[in-house]
N, C-alpha and C positions, 0 to 999 in steps of 0.2 A: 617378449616372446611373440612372434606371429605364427598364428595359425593358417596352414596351410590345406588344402583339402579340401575347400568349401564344400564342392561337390561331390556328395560323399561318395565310397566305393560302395556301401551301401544303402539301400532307403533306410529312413526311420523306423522304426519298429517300436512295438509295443512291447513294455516291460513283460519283461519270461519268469518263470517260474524256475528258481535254480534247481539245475537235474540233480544235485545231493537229495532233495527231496521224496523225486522216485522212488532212489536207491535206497533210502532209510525207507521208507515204505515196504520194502520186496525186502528186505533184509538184507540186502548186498555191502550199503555203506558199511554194515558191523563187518560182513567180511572181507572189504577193503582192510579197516582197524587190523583184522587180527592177521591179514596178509604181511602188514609192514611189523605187526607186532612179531612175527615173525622174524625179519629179517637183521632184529637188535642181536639176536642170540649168534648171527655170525654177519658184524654189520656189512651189508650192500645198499645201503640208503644212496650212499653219494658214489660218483667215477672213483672215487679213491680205491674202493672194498676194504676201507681196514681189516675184516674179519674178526675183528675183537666181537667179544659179547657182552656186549653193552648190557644185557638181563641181569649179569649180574654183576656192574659196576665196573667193568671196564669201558677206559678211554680213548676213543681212536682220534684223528686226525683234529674232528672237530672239539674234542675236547669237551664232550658234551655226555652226559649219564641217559639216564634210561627217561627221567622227569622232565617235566618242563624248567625251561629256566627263559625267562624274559626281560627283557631290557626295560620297555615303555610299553602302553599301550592307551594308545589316543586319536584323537579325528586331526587328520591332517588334511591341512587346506591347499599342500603347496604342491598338489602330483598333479599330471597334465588336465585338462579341462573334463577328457570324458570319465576321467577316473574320480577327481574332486569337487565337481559338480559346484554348487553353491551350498552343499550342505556337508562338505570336506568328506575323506576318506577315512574309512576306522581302521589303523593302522596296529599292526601286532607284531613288532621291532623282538623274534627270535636272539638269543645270547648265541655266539659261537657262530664259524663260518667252515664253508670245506675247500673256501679259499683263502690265502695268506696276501692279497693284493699290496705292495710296500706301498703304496699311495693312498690307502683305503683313507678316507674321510670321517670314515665311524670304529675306527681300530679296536677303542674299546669296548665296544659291544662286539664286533666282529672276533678280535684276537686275544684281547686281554681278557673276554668272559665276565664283563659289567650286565648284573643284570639280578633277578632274582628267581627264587623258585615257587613254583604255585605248584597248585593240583589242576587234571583237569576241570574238576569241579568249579573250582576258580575262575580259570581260564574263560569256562563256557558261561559266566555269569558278568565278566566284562564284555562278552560278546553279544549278550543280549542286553545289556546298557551302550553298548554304539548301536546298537538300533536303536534304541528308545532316545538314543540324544538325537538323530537324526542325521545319521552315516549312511552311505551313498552303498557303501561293501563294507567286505571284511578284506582286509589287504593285509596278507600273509609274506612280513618283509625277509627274507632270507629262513623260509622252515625247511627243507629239504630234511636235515639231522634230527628234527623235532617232529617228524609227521604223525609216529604213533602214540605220541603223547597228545597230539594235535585230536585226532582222532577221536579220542577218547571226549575230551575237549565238544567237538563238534557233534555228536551223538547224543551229550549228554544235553546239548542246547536244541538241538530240534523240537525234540515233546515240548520246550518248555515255548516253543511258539517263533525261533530265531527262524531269518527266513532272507536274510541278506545273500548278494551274490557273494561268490569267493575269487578273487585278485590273486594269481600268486607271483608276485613280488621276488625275481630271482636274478644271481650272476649269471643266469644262462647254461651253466655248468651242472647237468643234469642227466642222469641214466633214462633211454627210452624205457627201461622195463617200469623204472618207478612211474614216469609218467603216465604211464599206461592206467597204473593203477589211482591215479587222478582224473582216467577221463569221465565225465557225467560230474565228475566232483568240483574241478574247479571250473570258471564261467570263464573269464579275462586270465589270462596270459600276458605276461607284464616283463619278459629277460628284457637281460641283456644279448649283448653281440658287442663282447670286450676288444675281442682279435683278430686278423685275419693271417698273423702269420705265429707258428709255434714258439720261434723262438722270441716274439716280444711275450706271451702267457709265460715263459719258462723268466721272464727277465723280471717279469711286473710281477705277475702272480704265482713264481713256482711252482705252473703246473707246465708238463711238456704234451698235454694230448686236449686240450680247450680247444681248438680250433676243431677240431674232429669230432669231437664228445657234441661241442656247442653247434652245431649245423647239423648231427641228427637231433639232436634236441628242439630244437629251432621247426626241422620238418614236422617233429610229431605234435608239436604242437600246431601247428597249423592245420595236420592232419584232424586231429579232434576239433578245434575251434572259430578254424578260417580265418577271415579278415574280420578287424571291427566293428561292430554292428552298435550303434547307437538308435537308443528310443527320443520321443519327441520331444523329450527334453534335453535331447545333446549327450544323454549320460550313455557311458559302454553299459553294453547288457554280456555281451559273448565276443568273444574274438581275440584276435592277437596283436600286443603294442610292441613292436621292438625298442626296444632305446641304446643307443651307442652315444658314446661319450669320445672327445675328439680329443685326441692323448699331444702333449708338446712332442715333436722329435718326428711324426708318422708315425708311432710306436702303435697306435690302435688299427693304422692300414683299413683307415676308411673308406677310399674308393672300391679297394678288395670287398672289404665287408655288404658294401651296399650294392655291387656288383652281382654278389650271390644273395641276395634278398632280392635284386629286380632279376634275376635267372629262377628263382625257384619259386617266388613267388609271384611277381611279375605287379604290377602299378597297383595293385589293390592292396598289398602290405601297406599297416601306416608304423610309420618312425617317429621316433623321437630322440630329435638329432642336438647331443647337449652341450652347452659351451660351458660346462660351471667348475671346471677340474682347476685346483689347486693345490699345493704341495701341503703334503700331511704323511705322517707317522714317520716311515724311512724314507720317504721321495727325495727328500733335503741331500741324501748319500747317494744317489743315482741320477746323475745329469741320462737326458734331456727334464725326468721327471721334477727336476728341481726348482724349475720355472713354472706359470701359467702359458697356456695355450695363446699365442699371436694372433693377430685378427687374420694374415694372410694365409695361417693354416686353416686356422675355420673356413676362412672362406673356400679354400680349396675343397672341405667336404662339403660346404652347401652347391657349390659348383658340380659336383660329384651325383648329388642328390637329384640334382635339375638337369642335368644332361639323360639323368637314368629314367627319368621322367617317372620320379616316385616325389607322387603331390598329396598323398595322406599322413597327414601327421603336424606335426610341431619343428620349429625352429626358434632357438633363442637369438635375440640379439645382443642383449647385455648379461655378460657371465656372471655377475652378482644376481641376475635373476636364479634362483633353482628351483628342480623340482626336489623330490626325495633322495 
């Protein structure tokens, strides 16, 4: 992996004080809770709108009930520099996805629903053991479908002293209005940016409106959290990482992608530009997907990356390198 950037888009800064803290203060974060709690009884969590009512044990797309249900929860070492620092990332691997990716890498936590049930009682007492082991955040890997369990989860860890930043760890594929309800909440923004054209989402991941969904998504987030910002020890404090992964075939339409991150964002966005995609689940049934990524297609999006004059961020050179 070389790191790109040196100079950063921001200065250094001094570790912040995560704005959940405020809001639990004034009372707001419980009314964030009961906003999303809301939204089980006719789900709008994700772009899908199943509309099912998850309250009372119905199942919409994600396949997921009213509880928490989690896959892993552990300090990972292997996410890009400002996120795993030297004291790794506390990672919290959500069961279910509100995407179907055939290439997915983690299928059975994503699709097949490998994972277990807690309370949030639980929940918020592993999250006050990755601070006490010394995690860097709390990196919320695919929760979109889990938020008001989440919720519950995070509330009930404040009093007892938790005080980590929040990561949210996503396919990018996200409603502005929930974001909304995330801003002051989460610190680091962490999508992705899968696509640029609809019909590879409709071929990879069976959705027909990612492309659209994922680039207001994209804006609002930056709107809340800007670019970047790392303290004097390198670590993100606030800001937004895109990460795009370079698909065999142009099926991810990288130059597009990164196109519209130096138009909307302009040289301050930082990327994390990934070579590590290999065939898993159904990839094996859908050529281009059924091969690894070529060195000459990578190169073409590092190509892409340096013409665009977007120099914040990461670049892998060996594809058995990964991050998360």
């Amino acid at each position: 992996m070389i790191e790109r950037g040196v100079a950063r888009a921001t200065p250094a800064v001094r570790s912040r004080r995560p704005g959940y803290l405020d809001l639990f203060e004034r009372g707001e974060l419980a009314e964030r809770g009961r906003a999303f709690e809301r939204m089980l009884s006719c789900c709008q969590l994700c772009p899908r709108c199943c509309g099912v009512d998850r309250s009372r044990g119905e199942l919409g797309f994600c396949r997921t009930g009213v509880g928490l249900k989690l896959a892993a929860v552990s300090i990972h070492p292997w996410e890009e520099p400002p996120i795993a620092g030297s004291g790794g990332s506390g990672t919290v691997f959500f069961s279910g996805c509100t995407l179907h990716c055939v290439f997915c890498q983690n299928y059975p936590i994503s699709q097949k629903g490998i994972g277990r049930e807690v309370t949030p009682a639980e929940l918020a007492v592993k999250m006050l053991r990755l601070q006490a082991d010394g995690a860097h955040n709390l990196n919320l890997v695919t929760a979109t479908h889990q938020l008001p369990a989440f919720f519950h989860a995070l509330l009930a860890a404040v009093p007892l002293g938790f005080r980590l930043p929040i990561v949210y760890n996503s396919s990018g594929y996200e409603r502005v209005e929930v974001l909304r309800l995330l801003e002051g909440v989460v610190d680091i923004y962490l999508p992705d940016l899968k696509y640029a054209d609809e019909g590879a989402a409709r071929f990879c991941s069976g959705v027909s409106d990612y492309v659209a969904v994922n680039r207001a998504a994209l804006k609002e987030m930056w709107r809340q959290v800007g670019p970047l910002m790392l303290d004097e020890a390198g670590l993100a404090v606030r800001g937004l990482l895109v990460r795009h992964l370079v698909l065999p075939g142009g099926l991810a339409g990288s130059r597009e992608g990164l196109e519209f991150l130096a138009r909307e964002f302009g040289p301050e966005v930082w990327i994390s530009l990934m070579h590590q995609y290999f065939p898993a689940h159904q990839a094996f049934t859908r050529p281009p997907l059924d091969r690894k990524v070529n060195p000459e297609e990578y190169q073409q999006a590092l190509e892409a990356l340096f013409e665009l004059g977007l120099n914040n961020g990461f670049v892998q050179e060996d594809c058995a390198e990964s991050f998360a």
